[in-house]
C-alpha positions as a Markdown table, in Angstrom:
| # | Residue | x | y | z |
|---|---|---|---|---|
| 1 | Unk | 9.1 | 18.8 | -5.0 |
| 2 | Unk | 12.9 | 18.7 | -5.8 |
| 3 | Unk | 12.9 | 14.5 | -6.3 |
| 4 | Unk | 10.1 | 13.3 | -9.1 |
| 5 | Unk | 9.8 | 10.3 | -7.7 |
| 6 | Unk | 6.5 | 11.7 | -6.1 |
| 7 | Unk | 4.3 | 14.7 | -7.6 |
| 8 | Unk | 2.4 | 16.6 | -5.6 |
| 9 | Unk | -0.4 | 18.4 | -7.0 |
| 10 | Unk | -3.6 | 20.4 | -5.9 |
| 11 | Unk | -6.9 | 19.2 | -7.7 |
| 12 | Unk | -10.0 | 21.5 | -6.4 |
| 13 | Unk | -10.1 | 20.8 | -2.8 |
| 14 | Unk | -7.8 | 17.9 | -2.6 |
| 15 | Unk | -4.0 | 17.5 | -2.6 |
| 16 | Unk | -2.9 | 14.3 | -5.6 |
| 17 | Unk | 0.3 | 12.6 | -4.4 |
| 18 | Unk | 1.5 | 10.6 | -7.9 |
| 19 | Unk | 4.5 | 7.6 | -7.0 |
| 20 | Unk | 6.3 | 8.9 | -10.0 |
| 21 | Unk | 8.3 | 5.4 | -10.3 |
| 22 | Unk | 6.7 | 3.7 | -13.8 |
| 23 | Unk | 10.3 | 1.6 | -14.8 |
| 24 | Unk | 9.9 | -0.3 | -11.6 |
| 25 | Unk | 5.9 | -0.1 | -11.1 |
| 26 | Unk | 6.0 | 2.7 | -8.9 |
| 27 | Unk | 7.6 | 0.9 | -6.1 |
| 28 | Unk | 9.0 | 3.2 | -3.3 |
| 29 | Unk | 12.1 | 2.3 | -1.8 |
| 30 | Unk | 13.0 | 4.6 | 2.3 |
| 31 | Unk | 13.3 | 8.0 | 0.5 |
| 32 | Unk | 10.1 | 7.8 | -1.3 |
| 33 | Unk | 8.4 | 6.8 | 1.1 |
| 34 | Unk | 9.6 | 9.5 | 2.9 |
| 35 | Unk | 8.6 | 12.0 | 0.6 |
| 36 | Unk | 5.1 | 11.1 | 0.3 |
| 37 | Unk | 5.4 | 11.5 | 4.1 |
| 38 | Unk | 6.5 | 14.5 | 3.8 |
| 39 | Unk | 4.0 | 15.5 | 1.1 |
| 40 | Unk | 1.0 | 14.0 | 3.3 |
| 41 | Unk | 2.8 | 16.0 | 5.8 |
| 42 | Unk | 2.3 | 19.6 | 4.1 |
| 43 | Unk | -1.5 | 18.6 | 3.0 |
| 44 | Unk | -3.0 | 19.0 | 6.1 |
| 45 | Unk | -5.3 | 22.5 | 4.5 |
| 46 | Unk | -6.8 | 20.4 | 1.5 |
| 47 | Unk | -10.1 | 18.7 | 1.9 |
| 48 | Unk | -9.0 | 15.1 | 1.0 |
| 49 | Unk | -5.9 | 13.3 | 0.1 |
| 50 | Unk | -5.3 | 11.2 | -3.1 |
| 51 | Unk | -3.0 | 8.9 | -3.7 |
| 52 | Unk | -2.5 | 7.4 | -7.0 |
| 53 | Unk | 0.5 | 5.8 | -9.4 |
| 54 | Unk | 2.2 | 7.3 | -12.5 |
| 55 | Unk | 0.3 | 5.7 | -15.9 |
| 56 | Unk | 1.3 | 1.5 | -15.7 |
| 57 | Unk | 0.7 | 0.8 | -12.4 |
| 58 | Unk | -0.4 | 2.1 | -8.6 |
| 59 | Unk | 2.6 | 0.3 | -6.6 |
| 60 | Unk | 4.2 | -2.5 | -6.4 |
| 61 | Unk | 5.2 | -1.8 | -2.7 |
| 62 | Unk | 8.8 | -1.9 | -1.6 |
| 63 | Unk | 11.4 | -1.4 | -4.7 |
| 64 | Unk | 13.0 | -5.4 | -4.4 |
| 65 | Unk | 16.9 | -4.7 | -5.2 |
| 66 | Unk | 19.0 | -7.6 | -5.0 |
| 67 | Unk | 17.1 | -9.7 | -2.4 |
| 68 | Unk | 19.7 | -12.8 | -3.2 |
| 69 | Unk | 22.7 | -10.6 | -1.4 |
| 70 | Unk | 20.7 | -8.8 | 0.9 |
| 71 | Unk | 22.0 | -5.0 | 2.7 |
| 72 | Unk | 20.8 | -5.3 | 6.5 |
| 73 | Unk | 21.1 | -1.8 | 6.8 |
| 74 | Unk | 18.7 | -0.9 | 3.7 |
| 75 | Unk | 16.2 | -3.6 | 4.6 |
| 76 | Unk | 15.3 | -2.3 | 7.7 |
| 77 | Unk | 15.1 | 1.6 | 6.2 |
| 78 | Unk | 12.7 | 0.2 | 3.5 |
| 79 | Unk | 10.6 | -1.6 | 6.5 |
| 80 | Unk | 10.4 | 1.3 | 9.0 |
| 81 | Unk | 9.7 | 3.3 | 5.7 |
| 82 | Unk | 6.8 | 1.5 | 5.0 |
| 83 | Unk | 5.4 | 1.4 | 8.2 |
| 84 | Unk | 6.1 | 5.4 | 8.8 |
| 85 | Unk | 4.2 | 5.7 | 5.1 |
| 86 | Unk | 1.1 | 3.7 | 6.0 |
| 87 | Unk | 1.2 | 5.3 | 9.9 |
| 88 | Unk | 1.0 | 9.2 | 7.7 |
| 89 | Unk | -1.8 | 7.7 | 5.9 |
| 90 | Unk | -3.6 | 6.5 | 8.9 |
| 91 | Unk | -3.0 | 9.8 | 11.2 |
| 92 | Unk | -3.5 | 12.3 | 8.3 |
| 93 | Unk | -6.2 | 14.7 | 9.4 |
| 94 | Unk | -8.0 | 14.5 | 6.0 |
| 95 | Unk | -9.3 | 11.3 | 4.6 |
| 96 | Unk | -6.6 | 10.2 | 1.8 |
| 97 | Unk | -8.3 | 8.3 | -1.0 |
| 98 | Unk | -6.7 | 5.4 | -2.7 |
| 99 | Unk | -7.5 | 6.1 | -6.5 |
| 100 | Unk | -6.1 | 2.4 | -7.6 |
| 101 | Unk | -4.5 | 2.9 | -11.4 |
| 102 | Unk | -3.3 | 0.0 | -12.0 |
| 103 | Unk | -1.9 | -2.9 | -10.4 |
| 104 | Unk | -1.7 | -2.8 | -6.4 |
| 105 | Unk | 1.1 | -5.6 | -5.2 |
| 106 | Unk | 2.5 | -6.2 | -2.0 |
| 107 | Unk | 3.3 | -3.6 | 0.3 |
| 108 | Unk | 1.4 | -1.5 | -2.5 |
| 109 | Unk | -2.0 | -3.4 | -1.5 |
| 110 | Unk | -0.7 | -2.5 | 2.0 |
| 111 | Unk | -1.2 | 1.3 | 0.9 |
| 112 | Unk | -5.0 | 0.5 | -0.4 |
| 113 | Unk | -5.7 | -0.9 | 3.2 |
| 114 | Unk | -4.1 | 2.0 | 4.9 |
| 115 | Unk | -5.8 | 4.5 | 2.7 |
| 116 | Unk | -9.3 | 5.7 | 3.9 |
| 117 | Unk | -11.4 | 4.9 | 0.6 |
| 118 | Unk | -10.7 | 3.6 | -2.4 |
| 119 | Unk | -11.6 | 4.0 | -6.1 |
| 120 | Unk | -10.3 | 1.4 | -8.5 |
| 121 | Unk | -10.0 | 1.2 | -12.6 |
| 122 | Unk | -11.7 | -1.7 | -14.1 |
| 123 | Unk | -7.9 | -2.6 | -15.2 |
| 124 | Unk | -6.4 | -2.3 | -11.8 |
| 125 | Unk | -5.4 | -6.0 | -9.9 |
| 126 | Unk | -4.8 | -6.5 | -6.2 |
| 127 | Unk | -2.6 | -9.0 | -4.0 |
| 128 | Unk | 0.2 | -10.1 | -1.7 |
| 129 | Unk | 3.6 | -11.5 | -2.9 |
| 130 | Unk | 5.1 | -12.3 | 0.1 |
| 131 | Unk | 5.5 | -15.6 | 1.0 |
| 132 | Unk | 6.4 | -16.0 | -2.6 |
| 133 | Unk | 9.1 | -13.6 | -2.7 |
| 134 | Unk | 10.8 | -14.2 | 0.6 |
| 135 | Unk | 8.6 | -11.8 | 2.6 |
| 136 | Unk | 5.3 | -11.6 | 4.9 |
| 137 | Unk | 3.2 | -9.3 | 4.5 |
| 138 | Unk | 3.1 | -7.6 | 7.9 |
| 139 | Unk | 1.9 | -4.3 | 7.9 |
| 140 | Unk | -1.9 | -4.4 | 7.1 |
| 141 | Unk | -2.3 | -7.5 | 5.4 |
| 142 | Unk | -2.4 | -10.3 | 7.8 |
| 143 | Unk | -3.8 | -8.4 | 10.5 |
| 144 | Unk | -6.0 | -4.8 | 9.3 |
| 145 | Unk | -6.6 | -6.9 | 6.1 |
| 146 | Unk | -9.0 | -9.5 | 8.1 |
| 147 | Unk | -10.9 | -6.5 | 9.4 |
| 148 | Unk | -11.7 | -4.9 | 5.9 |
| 149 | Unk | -12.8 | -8.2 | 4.1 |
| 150 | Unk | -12.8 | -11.0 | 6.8 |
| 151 | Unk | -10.4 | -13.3 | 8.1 |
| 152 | Unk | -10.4 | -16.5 | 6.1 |
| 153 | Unk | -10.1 | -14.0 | 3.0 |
| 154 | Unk | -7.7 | -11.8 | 4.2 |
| 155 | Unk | -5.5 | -14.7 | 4.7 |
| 156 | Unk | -6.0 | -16.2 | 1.0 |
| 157 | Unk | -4.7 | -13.1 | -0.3 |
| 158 | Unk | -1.9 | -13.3 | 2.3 |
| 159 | Unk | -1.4 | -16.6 | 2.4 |
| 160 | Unk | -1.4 | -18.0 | -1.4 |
| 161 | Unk | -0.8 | -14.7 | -3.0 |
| 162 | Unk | -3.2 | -14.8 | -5.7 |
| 163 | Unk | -3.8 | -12.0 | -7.7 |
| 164 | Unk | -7.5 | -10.2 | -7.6 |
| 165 | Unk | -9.2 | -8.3 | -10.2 |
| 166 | Unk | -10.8 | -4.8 | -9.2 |
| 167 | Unk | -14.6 | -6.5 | -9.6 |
| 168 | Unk | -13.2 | -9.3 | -6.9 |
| 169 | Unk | -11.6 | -6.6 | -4.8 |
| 170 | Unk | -15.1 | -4.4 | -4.6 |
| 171 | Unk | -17.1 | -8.0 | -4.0 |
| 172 | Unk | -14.4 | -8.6 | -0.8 |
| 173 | Unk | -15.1 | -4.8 | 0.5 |
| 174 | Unk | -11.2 | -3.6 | -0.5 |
| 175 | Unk | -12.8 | -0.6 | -2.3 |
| 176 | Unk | -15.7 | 1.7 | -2.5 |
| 177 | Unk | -16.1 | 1.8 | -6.3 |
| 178 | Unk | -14.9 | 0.6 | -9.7 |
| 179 | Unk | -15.1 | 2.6 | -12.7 |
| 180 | Unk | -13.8 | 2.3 | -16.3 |
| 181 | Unk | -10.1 | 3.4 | -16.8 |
| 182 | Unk | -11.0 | 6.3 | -18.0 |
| 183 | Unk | -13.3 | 8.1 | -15.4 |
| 184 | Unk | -11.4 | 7.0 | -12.4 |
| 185 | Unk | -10.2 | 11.0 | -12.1 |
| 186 | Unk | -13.3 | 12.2 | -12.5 |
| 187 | Unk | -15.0 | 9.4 | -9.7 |
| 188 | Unk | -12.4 | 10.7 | -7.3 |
| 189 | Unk | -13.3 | 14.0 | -8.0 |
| 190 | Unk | -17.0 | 13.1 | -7.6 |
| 191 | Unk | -16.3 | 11.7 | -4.0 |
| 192 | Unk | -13.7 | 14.9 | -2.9 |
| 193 | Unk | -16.4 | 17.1 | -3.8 |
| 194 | Unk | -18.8 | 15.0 | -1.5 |
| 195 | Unk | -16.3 | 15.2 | 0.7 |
| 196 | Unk | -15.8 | 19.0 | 0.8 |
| 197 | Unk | -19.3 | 19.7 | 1.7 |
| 198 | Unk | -19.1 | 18.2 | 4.9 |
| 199 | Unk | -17.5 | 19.2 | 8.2 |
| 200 | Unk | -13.4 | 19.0 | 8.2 |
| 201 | Unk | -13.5 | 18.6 | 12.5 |
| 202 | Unk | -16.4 | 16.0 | 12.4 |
| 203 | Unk | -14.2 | 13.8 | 9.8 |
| 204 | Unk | -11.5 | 14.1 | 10.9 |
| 205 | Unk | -13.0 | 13.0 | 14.4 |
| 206 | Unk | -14.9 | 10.4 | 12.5 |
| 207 | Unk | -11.4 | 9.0 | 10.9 |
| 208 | Unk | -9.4 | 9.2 | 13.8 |
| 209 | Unk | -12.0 | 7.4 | 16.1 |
| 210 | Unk | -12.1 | 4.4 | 13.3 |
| 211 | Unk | -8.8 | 4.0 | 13.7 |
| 212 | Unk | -9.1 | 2.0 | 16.5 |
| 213 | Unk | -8.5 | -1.5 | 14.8 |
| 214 | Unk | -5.6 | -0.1 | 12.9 |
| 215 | Unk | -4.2 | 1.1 | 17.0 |
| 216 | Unk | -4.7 | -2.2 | 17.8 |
| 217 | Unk | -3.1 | -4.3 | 15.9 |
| 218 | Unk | -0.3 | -2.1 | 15.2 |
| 219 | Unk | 2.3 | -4.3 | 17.8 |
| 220 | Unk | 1.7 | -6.6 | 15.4 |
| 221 | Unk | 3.1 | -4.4 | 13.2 |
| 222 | Unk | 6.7 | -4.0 | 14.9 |
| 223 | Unk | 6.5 | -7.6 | 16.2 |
| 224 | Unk | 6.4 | -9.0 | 12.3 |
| 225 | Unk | 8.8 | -6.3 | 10.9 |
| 226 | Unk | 11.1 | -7.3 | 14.1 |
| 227 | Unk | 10.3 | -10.9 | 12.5 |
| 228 | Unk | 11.3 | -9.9 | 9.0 |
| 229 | Unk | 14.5 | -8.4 | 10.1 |
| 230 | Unk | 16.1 | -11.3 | 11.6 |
| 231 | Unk | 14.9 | -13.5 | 8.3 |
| 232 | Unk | 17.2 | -10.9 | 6.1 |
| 233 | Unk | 19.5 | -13.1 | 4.2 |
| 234 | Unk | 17.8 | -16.5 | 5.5 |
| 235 | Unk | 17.4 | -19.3 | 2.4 |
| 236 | Unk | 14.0 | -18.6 | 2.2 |
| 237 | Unk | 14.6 | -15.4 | 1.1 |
| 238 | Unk | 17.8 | -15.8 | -1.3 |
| 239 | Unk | 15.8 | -18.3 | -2.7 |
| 240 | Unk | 12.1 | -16.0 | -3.0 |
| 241 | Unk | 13.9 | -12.8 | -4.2 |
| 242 | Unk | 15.8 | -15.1 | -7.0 |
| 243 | Unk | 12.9 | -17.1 | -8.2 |
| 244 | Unk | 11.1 | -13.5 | -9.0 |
| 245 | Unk | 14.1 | -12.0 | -10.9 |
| 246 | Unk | 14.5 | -14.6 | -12.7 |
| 247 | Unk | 10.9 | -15.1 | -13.5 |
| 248 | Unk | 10.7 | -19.2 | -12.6 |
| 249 | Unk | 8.8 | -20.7 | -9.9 |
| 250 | Unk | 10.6 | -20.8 | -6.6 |
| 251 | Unk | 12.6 | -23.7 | -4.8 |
| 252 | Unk | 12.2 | -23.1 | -1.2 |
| 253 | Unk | 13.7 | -25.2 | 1.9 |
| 254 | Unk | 11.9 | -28.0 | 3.5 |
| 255 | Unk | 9.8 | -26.8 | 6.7 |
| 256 | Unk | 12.1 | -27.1 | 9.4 |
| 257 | Unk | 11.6 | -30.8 | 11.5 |
């Protein structure tokens, strides 16, 4: 593809989409996301999907610019971009495997729960940053999330935004497998192969049918980006985005009487 900021490659039967973004963790900002829509979109002949992270990390979800002087206009790209991103994943014919490099934060732990399956490294983390950055994590994680691994623990990692290690992620039910760093390509491989010897129609049936709490909760999707977007530039988020680029532990306003 013309921009590197995602790699598209075929692997044996499967298609690899690589976030090519290491200096900021492979966050995607709206035209990323767009082009691993786009990639997902031209895929649809492969056998499986997998979508990994440039060497450093998997994603660290939306690319924060300066949160402290907010652009309304480029907030609500990067929100409808994540949701049309995780909505590609969700509706792609082919089951798209998450194979989790590295650290998975935010709207980047959002991808994992979107993604069909998912293989970590023993080095990879997982978690929310929301409510500590300014943000909520709408899209998957406070409502799909509870599905996966249970409510009370879907809103821990929601809620307090705690960071999870890939043996606590498999003991929730967040993914399939771990493996050592070093053999997560060849695990992935392992399941597209299993993968390839079954029935494309019958998965893809089987996928689309178990969608059905994903279809469900997604006007909970627009109704908490439709919540995000009027916060834009509210203290609570000057204050988050601040706190995190300047690395100290944020200040935020009194609840509200």
């Amino acid at each position: 593809m013309g921009d590197d900021a995602v790699v598209v490659a075929q692997r044996g039967e499967a298609t690899w989409i690589t976030l090519n973004r290491p200096e900021r963790r492979n966050a995607y900002d709206p035209a990323m996301a767009e082009a691993v829509v786009a990639a997902l979109d031209s895929s649809t002949r492969s056998r499986a999907v997998v979508i990994t992270g440039a060497p450093g990390a998997f994603c660290a979800g939306g690319a924060l610019e300066d949160l402290s002087a907010p652009d309304v206009t480029a907030m609500r790209g990067l929100y409808r971009g994540s949701l049309r991103l995780f909505d590609a994943v969700r509706t792609h014919p082919r089951p798209v495997i998450a194979a989790v490099n590295g650290a998975a934060a935010g709207g980047g732990n959002e991808l994992v729960v979107a993604c069909d399956l998912a293989i970590a490294a023993e080095s990879a983390t997982f978690g929310q940053t929301g409510p500590r950055v300014g943000s909520a994590p709408v899209t998957g994680a406070t409502n799909v999330l509870g599905v996966q691994i249970g409510e009370k623990r879907a809103k821990e990692m929601a809620l307090l935004c705690r960071r999870y290690s890939a043996a606590q992620a498999l003991e929730l039910g967040l993914v399939n497998a771990v493996v050592p760093d070093d053999e997560l390509v060849a695990a992935v491989d392992a399941l597209v192969d299993e993968l390839a010897a079954l029935s494309p129609r019958y998965l893809e049936i089987a996928k689309i049918s178990s969608n059905i709490w994903w279809n469900a909760a997604r006007d909970s999707f627009t109704n908490g980006l439709g919540m995000l977007v009027q916060a834009i530039g509210s203290p609570d988020m000057v204050e988050g985005a601040g706190a995190f680029l300047e690395k100290r532990r944020p200040r935020f306003p009194d609840p509200d009487a």
